[in-house]
C-alpha positions, -999 to +999 in steps of 0.1 A: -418+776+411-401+749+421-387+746+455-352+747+462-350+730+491-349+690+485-372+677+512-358+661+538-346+622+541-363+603+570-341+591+596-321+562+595-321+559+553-284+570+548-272+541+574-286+513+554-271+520+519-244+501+508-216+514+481-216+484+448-190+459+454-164+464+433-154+438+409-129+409+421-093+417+415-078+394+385-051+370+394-019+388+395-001+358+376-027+359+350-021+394+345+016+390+343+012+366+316-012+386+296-042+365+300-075+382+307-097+371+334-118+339+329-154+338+320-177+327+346-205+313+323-206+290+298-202+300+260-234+302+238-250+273+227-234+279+191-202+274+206-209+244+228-215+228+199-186+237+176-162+228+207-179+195+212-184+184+173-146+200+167-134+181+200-147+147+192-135+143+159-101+159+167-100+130+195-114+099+177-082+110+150-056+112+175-069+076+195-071+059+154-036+075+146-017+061+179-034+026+179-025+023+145+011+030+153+010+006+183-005-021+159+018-015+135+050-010+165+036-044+177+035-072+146+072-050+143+086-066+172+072-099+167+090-105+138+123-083+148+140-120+163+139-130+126+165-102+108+189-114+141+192-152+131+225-160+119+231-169+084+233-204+075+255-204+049+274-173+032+275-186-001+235-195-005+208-173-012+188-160+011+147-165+019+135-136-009+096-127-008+074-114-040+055-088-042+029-080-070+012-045-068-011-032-090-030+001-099-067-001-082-095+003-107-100+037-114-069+050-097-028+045-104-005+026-092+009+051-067-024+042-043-013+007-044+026+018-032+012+040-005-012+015+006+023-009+013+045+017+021+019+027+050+006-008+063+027-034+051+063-021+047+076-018+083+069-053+093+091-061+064+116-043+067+118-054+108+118-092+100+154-085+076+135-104+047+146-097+007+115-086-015+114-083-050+085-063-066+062-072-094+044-039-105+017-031-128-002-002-143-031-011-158-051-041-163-034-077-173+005-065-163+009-086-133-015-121-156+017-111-183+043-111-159+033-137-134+030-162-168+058-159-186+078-165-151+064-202-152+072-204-187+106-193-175+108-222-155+093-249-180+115-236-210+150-246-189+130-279-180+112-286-214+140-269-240+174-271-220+192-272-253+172-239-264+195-207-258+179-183-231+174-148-241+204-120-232+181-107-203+191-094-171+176-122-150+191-152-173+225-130-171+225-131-134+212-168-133+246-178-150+266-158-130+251-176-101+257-208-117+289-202-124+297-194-094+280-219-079+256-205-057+226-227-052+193-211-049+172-209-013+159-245-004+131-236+019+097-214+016+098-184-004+061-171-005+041-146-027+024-119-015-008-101-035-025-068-025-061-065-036-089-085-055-080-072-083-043-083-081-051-115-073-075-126-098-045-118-124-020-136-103-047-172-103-053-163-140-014-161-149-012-194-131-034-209-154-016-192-186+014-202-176+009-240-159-016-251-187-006-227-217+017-232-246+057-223-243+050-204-274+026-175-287+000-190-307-008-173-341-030-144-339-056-137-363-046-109-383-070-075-376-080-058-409-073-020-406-093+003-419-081+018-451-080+054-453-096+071-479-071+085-509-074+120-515-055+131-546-029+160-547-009+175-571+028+161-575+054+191-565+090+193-557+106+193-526+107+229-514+122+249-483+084+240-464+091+207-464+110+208-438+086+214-404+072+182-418+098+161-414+112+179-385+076+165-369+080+130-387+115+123-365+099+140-334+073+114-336+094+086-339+115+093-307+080+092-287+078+057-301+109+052-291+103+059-253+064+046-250+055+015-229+062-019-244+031-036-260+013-060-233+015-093-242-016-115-256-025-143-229-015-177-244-046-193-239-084-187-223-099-199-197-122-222-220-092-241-226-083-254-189-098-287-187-084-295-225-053-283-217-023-315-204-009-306-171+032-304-174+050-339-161+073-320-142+046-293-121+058-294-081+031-311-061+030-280-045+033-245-054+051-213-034+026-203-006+004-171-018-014-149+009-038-122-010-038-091+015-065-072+020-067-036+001-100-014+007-101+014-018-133+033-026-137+061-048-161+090-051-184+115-032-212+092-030-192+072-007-181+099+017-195+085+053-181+048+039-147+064+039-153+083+070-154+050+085-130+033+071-105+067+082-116+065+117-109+025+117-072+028+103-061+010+134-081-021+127-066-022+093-031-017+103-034-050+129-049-072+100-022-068+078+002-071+103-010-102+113-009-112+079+028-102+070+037-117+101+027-150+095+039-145+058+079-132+075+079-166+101+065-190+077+056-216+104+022-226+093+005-231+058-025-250+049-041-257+015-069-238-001-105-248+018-134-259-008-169-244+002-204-251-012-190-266-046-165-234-047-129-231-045-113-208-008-097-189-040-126-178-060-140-166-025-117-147-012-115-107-008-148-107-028-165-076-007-137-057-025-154-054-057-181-033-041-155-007-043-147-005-079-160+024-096-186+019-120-161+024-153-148-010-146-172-026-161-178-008-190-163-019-222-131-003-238-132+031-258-126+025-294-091+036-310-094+074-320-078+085-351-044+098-353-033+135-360-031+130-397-071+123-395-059+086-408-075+058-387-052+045-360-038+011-361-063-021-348-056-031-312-065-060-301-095-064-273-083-067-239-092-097-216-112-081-186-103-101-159-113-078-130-150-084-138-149-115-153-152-147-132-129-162-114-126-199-135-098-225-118-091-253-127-086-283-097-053-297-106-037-262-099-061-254-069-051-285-051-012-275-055-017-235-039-009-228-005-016-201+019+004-191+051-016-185+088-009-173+119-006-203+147-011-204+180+027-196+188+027-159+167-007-150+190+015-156+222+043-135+207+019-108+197+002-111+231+035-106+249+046-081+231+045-043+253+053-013+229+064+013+242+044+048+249+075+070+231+071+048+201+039+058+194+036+097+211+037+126+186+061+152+179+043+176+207+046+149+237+082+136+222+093+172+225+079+181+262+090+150+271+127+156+258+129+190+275+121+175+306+143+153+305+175+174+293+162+201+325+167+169+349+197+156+336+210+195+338+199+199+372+215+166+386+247+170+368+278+177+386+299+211+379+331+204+364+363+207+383+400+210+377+411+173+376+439+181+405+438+139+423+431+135+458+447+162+476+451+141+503+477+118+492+511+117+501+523+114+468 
């Protein structure tokens, strides 16, 4: 049996024992606020990682996003002195800019107006220039357009007897003429995003400086004939009817497609044959190609990475580059390098981004619903891959503006800001603040009695 006396302690054990501590007590104003008390370790290693991976590229976002707005806010208010200039005369036209946008290979044209809207627009708008746009969808619009605006110019020159066609450019031409508002005298300037742009803009140069006034004869395509299936003859009957119902429906889609594009006039085989016109300024409207980095696809993930994480760099470039285009103090002529024309060289790392269906040929015409073969189209010029071919007696007539000495200081100079460029998060702190300062140092309002004082 066991006994039921415990033995007895020694003497002197129950003095040395101490009762735990107990734990600390939490802050009382953390408790009041609900929070619970802080961790004295670290977190796991897992965690430590996600904070720091999560942390940096939450910060390198931010830092890209505000330095883009202070490039941006900066080339802004170097050109801002130029939309306060008084006006010359009232009853001249002002200093009006062109702009030719174009879908990016592979993409639409809505990349191109984003790319602007982003990068390029504010500076525009700051410096209180006019713009007019010259948009295209697909390949060759921009080659069309930018030619058949020279042969504009050569037909009134060439032809003045010829009548102009009821357009709403000639209308407003006449208008001006009869009122007699004379056009802008000095420096208008053409602007070009992308490689792609610009290679149509040199190539409807050429078209339209060395081409014909009129469309040469095309050779006729022979369609292929569709193969005659005989029926029997029958009278119209009530089921006639869907079918012609679908007949008139497909002749209102006609109605509201695109307009054909426009065959080029000549090729670029035909430059050095071709007579240059007697009356061809010695030198043509400045044209500054801007720089427009697009790439495409999966493959190139970590190349867009970088490119996102380097907006800021992009943003100061083409403000540089519309600022110089908005003053207009400097130009210079095309360079020649190693046999090669500045123009054939320039933006050329761009056509690394293409996607690979660039340069594969067009898809053949499909048939039409009726299982007839479609109509012939003609082929295409490709003049995104092709090679750039000039010829000299244009080259030596393009201009290009730069940015002098004079826009550096300006930039240099120029302070933006910090609420410019803060978010919606510091803007709104900083607000509140403000309105609790100004409502703690205003004064109470009081009956307007007058000085008490007075003897009046």
């Amino acid at each position: 049996m066991s006994d039921p006396t415990p033995p007895a302690q020694p003497a002197g054990t129950g003095a040395n024992y101490k009762a735990p501590t107990p734990p600390p007590k939490p802050n009382p104003v953390f408790k009041m606020m609900g929070l619970p008390n802080l961790p004295r370790k670290l977190p796991s290693r897992n965690w430590m990682i996600f904070f720091a991976v999560t942390g940096s590229i939450s910060a390198a976002i931010i830092y890209d996003k505000r330095e883009k707005k202070r490039a941006t806010a900066k080339w802004r208010h170097v050109v801002e002195p130029l939309a306060k200039e008084l006006i010359g005369s009232a009853s001249q036209l002002p200093r009006k800019l062109t702009i030719y946008l174009e879908a990016p290979p592979g993409d639409g044209l809505r990349t191109a107006q984003d790319h602007f809207i982003e990068y390029a627009k504010p500076v525009f708008a700051a410096s209180g220039l006019d713009w007019e746009f010259v948009q295209g969808r697909e390949q060759g619009d921009v080659r069309a357009a930018v030619a058949e605006k020279i042969r504009r110019t050569r037909r009134k020159q060439e032809r003045p007897d010829d009548e102009s066609l009821d357009t709403e450019q000639n209308n407003l031409d006449k208008m001006r003429k009869k009122m007699g508002l004379p056009d802008y005298e000095g420096v208008n300037g053409d602007v070009i995003f992308g490689l792609h742009t610009w290679k149509e803009y040199v190539r409807g140069l050429h078209e339209g400086w060395l081409g014909p006034l009129d469309a040469p004869v095309q050779p006729e395509l022979e369609a292929p004939e569709a193969p005659v299936e005989s029926a029997p003859l029958a009278e119209a009957t009530e089921g006639d009817q869907p079918t012609e119902k679908k007949e008139e429906e497909k002749k209102e889609e006609k109605k509201n497609e695109r307009p054909p594009q426009p065959l080029p006039y000549n090729r670029p085989e035909d430059y050095s044959a071709a007579d240059i016109p007697s009356h061809i300024p010695y030198e043509f409207s400045p044209a500054n190609p801007i720089v427009f980095p697009h790439r495409l696809g999966f493959r190139h993930t970590f190349v867009r990475l970088g490119r996102f994480f380097n907006r800021r760099k992009l943003a100061d470039e083409i403000g540089r580059e519309v600022a110089a285009i908005c003053f207009a103090s400097s130009s210079r002529l095309w360079r020649e390098e190693d046999g090669q024309y500045e123009q054939q060289l320039v933006l050329a790392q761009e056509e690394q981004d293409w996607p690979k269906s660039t340069w594969k040929d067009a898809v053949p015409a499909e048939k039409a619903d009726d299982g007839s073969p479609s109509a012939p189209v003609p082929v295409k010029e490709k003049i995104w891959t092709s090679p750039l071919v000039v010829d000299s007696r244009l080259m030596h007539r393009m201009r290009r503006f730069e940015s002098d000495a004079d826009l550096e200081a300006r930039a240099a100079a120029i302070v933006v800001p910090e609420e410019e460029i803060e978010g919606w998060m510091k803007g709104g702190l900083r607000s509140i603040w403000r309105w609790g300062v100004d409502s703690w140092n205003a004064q109470p309002m009081r009956p307007n009695v007058g000085n008490v004082d007075s003897e009046e």
